[in-house]
N, C-alpha and C positions, 0 to 999 in steps of 0.2 A: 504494500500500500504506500503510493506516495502519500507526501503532505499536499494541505491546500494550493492548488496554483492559481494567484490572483492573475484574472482579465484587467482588460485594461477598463479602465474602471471611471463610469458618463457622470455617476449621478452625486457621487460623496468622493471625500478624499479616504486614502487606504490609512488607516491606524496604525501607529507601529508594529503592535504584533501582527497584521496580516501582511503586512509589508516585509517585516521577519520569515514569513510562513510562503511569501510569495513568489521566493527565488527558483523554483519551478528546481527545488534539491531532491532528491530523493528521501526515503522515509530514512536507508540508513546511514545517509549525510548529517539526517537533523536529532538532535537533543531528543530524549524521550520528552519531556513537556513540551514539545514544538511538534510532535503528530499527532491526531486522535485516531483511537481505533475503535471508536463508542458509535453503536449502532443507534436506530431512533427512538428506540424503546429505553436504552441508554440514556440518552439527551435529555427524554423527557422527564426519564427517575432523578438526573443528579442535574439537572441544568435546568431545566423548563419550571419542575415543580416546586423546589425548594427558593428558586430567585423572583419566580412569577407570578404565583398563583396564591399569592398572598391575598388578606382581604381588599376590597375595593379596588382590584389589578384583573386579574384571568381566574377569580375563582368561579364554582360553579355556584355561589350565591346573589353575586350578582356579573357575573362575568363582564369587563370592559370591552366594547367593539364588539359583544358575540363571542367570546374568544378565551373558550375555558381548558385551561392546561389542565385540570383536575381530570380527565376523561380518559379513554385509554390512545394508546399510542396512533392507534390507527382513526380516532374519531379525530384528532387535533390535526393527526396530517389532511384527512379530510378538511379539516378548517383553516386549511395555509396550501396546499398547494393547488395553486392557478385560482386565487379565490381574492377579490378582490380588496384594497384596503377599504375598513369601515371610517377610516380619519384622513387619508393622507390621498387627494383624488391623485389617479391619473397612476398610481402604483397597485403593484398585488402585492399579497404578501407573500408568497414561495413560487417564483418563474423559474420553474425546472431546470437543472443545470445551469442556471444563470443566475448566479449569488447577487452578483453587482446592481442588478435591477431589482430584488427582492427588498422589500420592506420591512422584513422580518431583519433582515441583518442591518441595515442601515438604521434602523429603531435600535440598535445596540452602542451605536458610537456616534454618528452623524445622523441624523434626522432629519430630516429635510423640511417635516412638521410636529409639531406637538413634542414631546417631551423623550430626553433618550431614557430608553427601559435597559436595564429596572428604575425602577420610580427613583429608588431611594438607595440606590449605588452603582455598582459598575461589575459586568462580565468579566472570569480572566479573560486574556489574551489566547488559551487555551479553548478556553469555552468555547470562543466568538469563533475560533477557525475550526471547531467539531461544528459548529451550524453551519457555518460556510462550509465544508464539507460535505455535509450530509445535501445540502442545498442541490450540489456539482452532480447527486447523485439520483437525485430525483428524476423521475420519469412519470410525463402526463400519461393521463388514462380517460380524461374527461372526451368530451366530443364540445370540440372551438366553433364548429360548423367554418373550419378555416379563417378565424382568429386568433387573436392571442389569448381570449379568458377563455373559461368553461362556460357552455351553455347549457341554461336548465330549461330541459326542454317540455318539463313539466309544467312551467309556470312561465316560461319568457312568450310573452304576446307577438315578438315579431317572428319566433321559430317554436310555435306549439306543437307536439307531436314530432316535427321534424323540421330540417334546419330550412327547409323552402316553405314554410307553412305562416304565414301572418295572419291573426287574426283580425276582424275585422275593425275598424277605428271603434276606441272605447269599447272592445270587448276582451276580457281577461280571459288569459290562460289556466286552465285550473285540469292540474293530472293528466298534461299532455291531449286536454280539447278545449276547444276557444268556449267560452261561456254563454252561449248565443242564450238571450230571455228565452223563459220556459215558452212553446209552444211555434218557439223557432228553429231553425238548422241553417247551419251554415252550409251556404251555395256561391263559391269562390271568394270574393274581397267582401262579401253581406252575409247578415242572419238576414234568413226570408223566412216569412209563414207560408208554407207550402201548400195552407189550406185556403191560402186565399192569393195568395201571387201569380198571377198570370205568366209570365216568364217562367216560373217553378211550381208548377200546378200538381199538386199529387208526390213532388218528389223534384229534386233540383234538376235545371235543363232539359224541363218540358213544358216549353210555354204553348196559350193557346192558341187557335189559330185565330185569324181575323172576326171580328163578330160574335166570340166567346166569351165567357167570365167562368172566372175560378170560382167554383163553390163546393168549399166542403173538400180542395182535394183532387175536382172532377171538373174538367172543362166542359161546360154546359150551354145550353140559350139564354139562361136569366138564374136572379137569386133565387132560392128558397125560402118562403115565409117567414119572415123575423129577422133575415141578415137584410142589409142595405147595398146596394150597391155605389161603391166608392170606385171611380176608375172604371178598371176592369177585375175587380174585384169585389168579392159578397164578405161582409163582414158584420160582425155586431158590434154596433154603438155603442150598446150597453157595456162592454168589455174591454174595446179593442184600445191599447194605446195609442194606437195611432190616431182613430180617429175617434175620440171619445165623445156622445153624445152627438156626433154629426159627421160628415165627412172632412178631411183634411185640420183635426182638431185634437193634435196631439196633444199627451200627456208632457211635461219635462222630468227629465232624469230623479228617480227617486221615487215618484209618485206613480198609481196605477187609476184603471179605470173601472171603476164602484160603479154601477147601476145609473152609468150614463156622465161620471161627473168624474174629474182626476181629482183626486185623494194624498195624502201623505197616509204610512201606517198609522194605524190605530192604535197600537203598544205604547203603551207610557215609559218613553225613554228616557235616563236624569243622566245630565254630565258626569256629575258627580260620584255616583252610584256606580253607572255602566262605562262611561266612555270613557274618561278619567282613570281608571284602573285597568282597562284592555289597554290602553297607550302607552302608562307606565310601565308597565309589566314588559312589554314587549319592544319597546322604543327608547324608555329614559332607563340608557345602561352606561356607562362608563364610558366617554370618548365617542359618543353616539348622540342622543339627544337630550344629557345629564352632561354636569362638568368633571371633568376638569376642561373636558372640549366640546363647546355645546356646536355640533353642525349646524352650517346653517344660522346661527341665532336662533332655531326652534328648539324653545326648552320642553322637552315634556313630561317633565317631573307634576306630583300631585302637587296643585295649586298653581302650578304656573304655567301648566297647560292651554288654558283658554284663552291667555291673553295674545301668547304666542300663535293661537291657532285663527280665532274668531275674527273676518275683516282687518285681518293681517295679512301684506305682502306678497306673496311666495320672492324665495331668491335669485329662483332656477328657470332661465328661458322666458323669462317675463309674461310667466304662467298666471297671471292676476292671485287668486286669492287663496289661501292656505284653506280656508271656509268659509263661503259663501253664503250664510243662512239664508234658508230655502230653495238653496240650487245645489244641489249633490252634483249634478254635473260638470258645474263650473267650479267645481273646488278643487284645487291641486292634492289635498291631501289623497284624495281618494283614486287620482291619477297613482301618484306613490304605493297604495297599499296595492293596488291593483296589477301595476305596470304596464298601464297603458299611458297613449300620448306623451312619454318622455322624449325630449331631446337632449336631455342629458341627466348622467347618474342612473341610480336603479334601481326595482325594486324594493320596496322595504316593507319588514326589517331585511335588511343589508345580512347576507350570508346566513340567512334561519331559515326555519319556514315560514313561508308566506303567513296572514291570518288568513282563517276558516272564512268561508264563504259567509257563514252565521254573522261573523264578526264584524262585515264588512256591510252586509245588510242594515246590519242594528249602527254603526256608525252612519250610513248612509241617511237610512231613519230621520235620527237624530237630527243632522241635515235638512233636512227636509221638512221638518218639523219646526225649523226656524234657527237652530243650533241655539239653544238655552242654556244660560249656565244653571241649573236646577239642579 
């Protein structure tokens, strides 16, 4: 085994000991404290968990950035390599075989943002080139869709199911299929109702012919008693978001169509109660949206939530408003939870699981509802 061979190196300068470690010497040129021979299961027993995983750092109480070294060897490398930084844009934290772009190693001596780790001291010189090591030795496994990060193909809206697959504007990804509204399916770049689409009548790319309407499913001469014909299409007023209570008389984002009239839910939603602790829980973590590094300027710690949230800004793409009360569609936030319409950054929470479909409902709700701080 040689020692670390430093590349040439874009983004920090080289520390003395990798500078030491970098003369491209062999293992039995160099000092026994100048190679490691610590495999990752190694690293993370004598390196990761005893310097990092300290409280309000990477433990699993409240892990900062997502980022719990408490876990085993193989769920932490899951959470470092090709996985993006949760503080430091425009970096990942472990680029396979490529120390020098890793953020994981540069968060040890030179930082390029926020704070070098450990918090509250300093890596040997030893330590630092067994990460660097182990980094040279890493090997992706994810699927990039020929990029440079990992694509979740479970949850990314512009490659759902697969890496040529977008979903359609404002519709999220969820377990690898776009989320088309219940009693819709997606038929190429749109959710259509197939029971009433002309174009996708019965089933996508079977429109009907001239002087037909879709009813029910089935290209026919005319509606069926009780739908309307909208277009070329039979629909119920009484239901349809689109056209609720008459033709061309959509519902907006959040709300449905009650017996002719758009609605917000019914459920009695409290910020307080509900929203306020799904957000904390999942969002206000250490170097995320809690300090020591609040992204963004959005705090979403209990109490300071709302302020940050409600007819506040967004920062990102001059996306208007973080919360909109009464438009869930125009709110950036719910762009975020979802990941749709981003032009930049991603998904959140940043490297977890998405929230539940439930979750995003009852926020949306909320929304809709006028966003109250109750």
């Amino acid at each position: 085994m040689t020692g670390y061979r430093c590349p040439v190196r874009r983004h920090f300068l080289v520390p003395a000991a990798l500078a030491l470690l970098a003369c491209n010497r062999p293992a039995e040129e160099a000092g026994d404290d100048e190679v490691c021979d610590l495999d990752f299961e190694q690293i993370r027993a004598e390196i990761l968990l005893p310097n990092c995983a300290g409280e309000f750092c990477h433990d699993a109480d409240a892990p900062a950035a997502n980022l719990d070294y408490t876990r085993s060897a193989e769920a932490i490398a899951a959470q470092l390599v090709d996985v993006p930084s949760a503080v430091c844009a425009d970096w990942v934290r472990v680029v396979p075989g490529d120390p020098e772009n890793s953020i994981l190693l540069a968060k040890l001596h030179d930082p390029p943002c926020g704070e070098q780790m450990p918090i509250d001291g300093h890596l040997s010189e030893h330590d630092i080139a067994c990460i660097a090591q182990w980094i040279e030795t890493v090997e992706s496994t994810c699927e990039t869709c020929g990029g440079d990060l990992c694509v979740d193909l479970q949850n990314d809206a512009n490659r759902c199911g697969s890496c040529d697959n977008a979903c359609p504007p404002g519709v999220a990804c969820i377990a690898g299929q776009c989320a088309c509204a219940a009693g819709t399916e997606q038929c190429g770049p749109a959710c259509v109702n197939t029971n009433s689409d002309p174009q996708h009548c019965g089933g996508c790319d079977t429109p009907c012919e001239t002087g037909q309407v879709c009813n029910l499913g089935s290209c026919v001469g005319g509606c069926d008693s009780g739908l309307e014909q909208c277009g070329d299409s039979c629909v119920d007023t009484q239901t349809n978001n689109a056209h609720c209570g008459g033709c061309d008389s959509p519902c907006v984002d959040g709300q449905s169509c009650v017996d002719g009239s758009c609605a917000c839910s019914d459920q009695a939603i409290s910020f307080v109660g509900d929203i306020e602790p799904l957000l904390a829980s999942n969002c206000a973590l250490a170097g995320c949206h809690s300090p020591p590094q609040i992204q963004h300027g959005l705090d979403l710690r209990v109490g300071k939530a709302y302020e940050s949230l409600v007819d506040t800004a967004a920062q990102q793409c001059g996306a208007g408003l973080r919360v909109n009360p009464g438009n869930p569609g125009d709110s950036y936030l719910l762009d975020k939870l979802l990941g749709v319409d981003l032009c930049e950054g991603f998904q959140m929470p940043l490297n977890t699981t998405p929230l539940a479909p439930a979750d995003i409902e009852l926020i949306s709700g909320w929304i809709c509802q006028g966003a109250m701080n109750n």
